[in-house]
C-alpha positions as CSV (number, residue, x, y, z in Angstrom):
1,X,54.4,-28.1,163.5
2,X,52.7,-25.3,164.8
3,X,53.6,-21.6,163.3
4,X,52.3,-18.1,162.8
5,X,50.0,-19.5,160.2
6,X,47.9,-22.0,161.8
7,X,48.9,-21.7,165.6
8,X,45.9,-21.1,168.4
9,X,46.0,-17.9,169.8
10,X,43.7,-19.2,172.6
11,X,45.6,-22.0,173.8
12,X,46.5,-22.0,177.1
13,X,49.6,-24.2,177.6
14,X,52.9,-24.4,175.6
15,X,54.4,-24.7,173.0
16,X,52.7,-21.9,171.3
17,X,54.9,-21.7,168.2
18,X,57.2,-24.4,167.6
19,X,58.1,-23.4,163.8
20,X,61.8,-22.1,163.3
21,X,60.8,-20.0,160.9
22,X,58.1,-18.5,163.2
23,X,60.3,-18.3,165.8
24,X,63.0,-16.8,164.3
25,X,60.2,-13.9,162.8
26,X,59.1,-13.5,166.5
27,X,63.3,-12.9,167.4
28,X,63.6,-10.7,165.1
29,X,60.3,-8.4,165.7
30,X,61.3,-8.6,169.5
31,X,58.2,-10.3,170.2
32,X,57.9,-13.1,172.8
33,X,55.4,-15.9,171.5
34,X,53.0,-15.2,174.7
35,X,52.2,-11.5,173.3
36,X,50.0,-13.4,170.4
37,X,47.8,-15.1,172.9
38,X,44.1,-13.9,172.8
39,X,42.8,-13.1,176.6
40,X,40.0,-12.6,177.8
41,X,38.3,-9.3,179.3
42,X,38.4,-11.3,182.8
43,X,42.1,-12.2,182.2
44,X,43.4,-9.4,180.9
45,X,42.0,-7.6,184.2
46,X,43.8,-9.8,186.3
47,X,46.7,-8.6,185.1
48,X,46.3,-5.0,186.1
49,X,47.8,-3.9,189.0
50,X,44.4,-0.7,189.3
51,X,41.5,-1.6,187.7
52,X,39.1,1.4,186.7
53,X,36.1,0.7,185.4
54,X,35.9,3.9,183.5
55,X,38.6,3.2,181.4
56,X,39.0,-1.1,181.3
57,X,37.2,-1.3,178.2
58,X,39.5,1.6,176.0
59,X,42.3,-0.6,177.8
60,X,41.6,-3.8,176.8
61,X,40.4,-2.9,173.1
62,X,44.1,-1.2,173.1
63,X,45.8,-4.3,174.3
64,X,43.8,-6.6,171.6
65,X,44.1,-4.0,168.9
66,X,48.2,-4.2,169.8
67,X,48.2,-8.2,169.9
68,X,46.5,-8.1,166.3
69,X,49.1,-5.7,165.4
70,X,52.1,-7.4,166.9
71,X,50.8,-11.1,165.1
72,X,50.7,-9.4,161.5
73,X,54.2,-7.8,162.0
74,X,55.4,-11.4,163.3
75,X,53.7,-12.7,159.8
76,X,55.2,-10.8,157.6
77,X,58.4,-11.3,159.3
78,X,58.4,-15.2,159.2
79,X,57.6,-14.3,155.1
80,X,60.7,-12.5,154.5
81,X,62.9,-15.0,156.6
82,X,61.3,-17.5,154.1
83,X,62.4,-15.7,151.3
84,X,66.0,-15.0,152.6
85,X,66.0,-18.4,153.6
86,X,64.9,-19.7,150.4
87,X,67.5,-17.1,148.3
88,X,70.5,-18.0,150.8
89,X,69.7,-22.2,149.8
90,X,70.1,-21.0,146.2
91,X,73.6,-19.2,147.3
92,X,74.5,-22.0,148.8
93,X,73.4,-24.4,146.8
94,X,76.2,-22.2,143.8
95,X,79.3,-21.5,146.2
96,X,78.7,-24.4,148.9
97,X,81.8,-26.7,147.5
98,X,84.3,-23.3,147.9
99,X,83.1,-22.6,151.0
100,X,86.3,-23.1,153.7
101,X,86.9,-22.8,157.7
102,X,87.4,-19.6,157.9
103,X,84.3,-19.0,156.4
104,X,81.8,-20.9,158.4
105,X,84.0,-19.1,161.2
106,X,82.9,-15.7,159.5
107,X,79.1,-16.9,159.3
108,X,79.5,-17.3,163.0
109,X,80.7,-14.4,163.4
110,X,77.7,-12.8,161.1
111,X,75.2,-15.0,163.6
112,X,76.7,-13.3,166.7
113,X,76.4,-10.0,165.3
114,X,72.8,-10.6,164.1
115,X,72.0,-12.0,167.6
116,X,73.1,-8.7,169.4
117,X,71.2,-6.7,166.6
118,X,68.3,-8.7,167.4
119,X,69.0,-8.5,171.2
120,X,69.4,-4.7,171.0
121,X,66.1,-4.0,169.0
122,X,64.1,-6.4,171.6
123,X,65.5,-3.9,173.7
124,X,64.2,-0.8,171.9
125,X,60.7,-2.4,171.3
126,X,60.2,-2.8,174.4
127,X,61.4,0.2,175.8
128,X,59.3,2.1,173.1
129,X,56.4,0.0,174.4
130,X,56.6,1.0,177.9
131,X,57.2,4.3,176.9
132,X,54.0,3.8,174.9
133,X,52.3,2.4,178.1
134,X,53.5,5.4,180.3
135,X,52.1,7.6,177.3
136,X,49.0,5.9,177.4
137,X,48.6,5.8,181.2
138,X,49.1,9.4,181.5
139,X,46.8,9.9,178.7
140,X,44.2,7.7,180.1
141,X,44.6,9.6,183.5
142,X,44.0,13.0,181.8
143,X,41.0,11.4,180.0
144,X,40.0,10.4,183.1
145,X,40.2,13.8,185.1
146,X,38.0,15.2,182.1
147,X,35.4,12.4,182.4
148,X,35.6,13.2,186.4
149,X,35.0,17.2,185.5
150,X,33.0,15.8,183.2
151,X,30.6,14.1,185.3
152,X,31.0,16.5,187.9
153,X,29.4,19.2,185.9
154,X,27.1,16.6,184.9
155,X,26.1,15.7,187.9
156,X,25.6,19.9,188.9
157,X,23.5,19.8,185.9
158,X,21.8,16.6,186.7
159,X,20.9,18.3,190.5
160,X,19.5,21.6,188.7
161,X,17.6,20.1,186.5
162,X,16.7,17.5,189.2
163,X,15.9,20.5,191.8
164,X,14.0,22.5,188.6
165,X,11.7,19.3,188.0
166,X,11.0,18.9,191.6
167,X,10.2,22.8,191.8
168,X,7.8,22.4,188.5
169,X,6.3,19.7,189.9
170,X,5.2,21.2,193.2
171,X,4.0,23.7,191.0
172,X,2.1,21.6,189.0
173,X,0.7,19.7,192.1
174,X,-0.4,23.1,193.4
175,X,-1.8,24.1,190.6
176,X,-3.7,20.4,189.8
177,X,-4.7,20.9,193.3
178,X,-6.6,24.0,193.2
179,X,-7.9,22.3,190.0
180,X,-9.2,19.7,191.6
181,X,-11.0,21.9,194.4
182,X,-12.3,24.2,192.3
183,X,-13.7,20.8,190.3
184,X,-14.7,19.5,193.4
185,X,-16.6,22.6,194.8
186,X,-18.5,22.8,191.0
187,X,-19.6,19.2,191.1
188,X,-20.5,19.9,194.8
189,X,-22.8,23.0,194.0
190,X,-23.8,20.9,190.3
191,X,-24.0,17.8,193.3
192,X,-26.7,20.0,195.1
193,X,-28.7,21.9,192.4
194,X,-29.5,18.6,191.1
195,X,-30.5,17.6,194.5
196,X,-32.7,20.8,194.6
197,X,-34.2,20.3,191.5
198,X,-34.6,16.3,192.1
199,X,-36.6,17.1,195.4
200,X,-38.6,19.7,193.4
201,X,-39.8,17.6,191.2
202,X,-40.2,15.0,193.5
203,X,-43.1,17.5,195.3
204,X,-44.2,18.1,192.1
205,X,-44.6,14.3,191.5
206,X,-46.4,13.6,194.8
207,X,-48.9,17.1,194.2
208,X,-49.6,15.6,190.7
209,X,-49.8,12.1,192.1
210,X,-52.2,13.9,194.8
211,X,-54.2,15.8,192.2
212,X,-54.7,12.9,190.0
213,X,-56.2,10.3,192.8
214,X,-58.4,13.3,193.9
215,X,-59.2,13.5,190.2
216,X,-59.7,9.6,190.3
217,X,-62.2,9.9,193.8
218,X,-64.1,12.7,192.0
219,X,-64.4,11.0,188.5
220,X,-65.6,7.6,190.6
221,X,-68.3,10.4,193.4
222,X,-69.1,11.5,189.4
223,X,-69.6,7.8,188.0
224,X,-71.3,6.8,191.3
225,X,-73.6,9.7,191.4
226,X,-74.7,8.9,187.6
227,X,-75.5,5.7,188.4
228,X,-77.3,5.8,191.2
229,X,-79.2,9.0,189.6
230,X,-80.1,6.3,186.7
231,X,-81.0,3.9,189.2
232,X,-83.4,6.2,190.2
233,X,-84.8,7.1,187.3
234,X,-84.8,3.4,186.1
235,X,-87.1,2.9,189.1
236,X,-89.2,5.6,188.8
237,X,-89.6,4.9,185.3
238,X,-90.3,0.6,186.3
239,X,-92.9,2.6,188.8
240,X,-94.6,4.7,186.2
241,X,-95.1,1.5,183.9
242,X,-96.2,-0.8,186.4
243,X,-98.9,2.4,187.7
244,X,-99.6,2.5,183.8
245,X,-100.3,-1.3,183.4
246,X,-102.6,-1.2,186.5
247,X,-104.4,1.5,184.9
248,X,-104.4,0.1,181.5
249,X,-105.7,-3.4,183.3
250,X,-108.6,-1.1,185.3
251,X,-109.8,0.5,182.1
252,X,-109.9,-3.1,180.6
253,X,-111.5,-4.2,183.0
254,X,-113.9,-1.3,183.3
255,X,-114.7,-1.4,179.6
256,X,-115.2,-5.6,179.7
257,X,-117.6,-5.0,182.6
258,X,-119.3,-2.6,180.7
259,X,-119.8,-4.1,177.6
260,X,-121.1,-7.6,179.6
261,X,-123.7,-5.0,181.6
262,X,-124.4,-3.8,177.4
263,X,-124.8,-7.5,176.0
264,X,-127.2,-8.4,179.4
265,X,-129.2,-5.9,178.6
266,X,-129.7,-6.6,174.7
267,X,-130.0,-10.1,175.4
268,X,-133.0,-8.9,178.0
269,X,-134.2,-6.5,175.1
270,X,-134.6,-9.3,172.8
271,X,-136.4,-11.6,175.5
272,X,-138.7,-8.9,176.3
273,X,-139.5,-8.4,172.5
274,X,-140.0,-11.9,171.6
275,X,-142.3,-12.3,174.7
């Protein structure tokens, strides 16, 4: 048996509630048993007639919040009608063997009247809840015009600060711009000092360069000069000795000669004396 209790609020095909006791709670609170169903986002706009995105979801969280709302009311409903049905079994239980005719004709009687109570307050709920719809409609409406002011004078705001950022940021271009020349024309004149003072010291380069291999051709003229000047004294001096030897081997000669001419005429000396 399915009631208020343990009943799926997302089923999708009857019998919802199949409890008398539920059922008779749901009479009473002037609630139809489709009203507890859960729906989706998705189903719940289907059964819009205008859809506006700006307001669906304050809509549907209404809707769910009333469902919830509607489900405990039905809860504690079926509780009481447990109650008074349990309190009337114990009346009954006491008076049921006096009980005549005329009055199970006057407990029909009661069961009309409570129908037409019942009748007449489904009546009022649910004129209070399309009242409560219009309420809300025309409430969601004026929200709505103040979210469209709203955005309007957001969107103005949006375009002035839009058109203020786009002015700032022509000025900063222009400004980043001469920037950038200025830095451009500095690393140009930087670009061609450099070059200036590169090529000067290039030409200093090449003179020293030049200086230092007519430094080089001097220092060999120099070595050259030296050695051939040795050379020539070298010679002159291998000259000088060899002219010194031939003089020194004369004089030798000159003095042997003359000491042979000496010892010829001794030994003829001594012949003529021992003759």
């Amino acid at each position: 048996m399915i009631n208020l209790d343990n009943f799926d609020p997302r089923k999708k095909n009857p019998p919802y509630l199949d409890s008398p006791r539920s059922l008779e709670a749901c009479r009473s609170c002037g609630v139809q048993p489709e009203e507890l169903l859960f729906r989706t986002e998705q189903e719940f706009k289907a059964t819009l007639r205008n859809f506006n995105p700006a307001t669906f979801k304050d809509r549907y969280d209404h809707f769910e919040s009333k469902r919830e709302q509607k489900l405990r009311m039905c809860q504690e409903q079926r509780e009481k009608v447990i109650h008074g049905m349990q309190s009337k079994s114990k009346h009954y239980s006491v008076t049921g063997s006096v009980q005549s005719n005329d009055g199970g004709e006057g407990a029909n009687a009661t069961m009309v009247e409570r129908e037409k109570r019942q009748l007449e307050k489904i009546k009022q709920r649910q004129q209070k809840e399309i009242q409560q719809l219009m309420d809300y409609e025309k409430k969601m409406e004026e929200i709505r015009e103040q979210n469209r002011l709203k955005e309007e004078k957001e969107r103005d705001r949006e375009a002035a600060r839009k058109a203020d950022l786009i002015r700032k940021q022509k000025e900063a271009d222009h400004l980043r711009a001469l920037r950038e020349e200025e830095k451009r024309q500095k690393l140009e004149k930087e670009f061609e000092e450099q070059k200036e003072r590169q090529q000067a010291e290039f030409e200093r380069q090449l003179q020293r360069e030049k200086e230092l291999k007519e430094a080089e051709k001097q220092r060999k003229r120099e070595i050259r000069m030296r050695e051939e000047e040795q050379k020539q004294k070298q010679e002159e001096f291998h000259a000088q000795l060899v002219k010194l030897q031939e003089e020194q081997k004369k004089e030798a000669e000159k003095r042997k000669l003359m000491m042979e001419q000496k010892d010829a005429q001794r030994r003829q000396y001594l012949l003529e004396q021992q003759q």
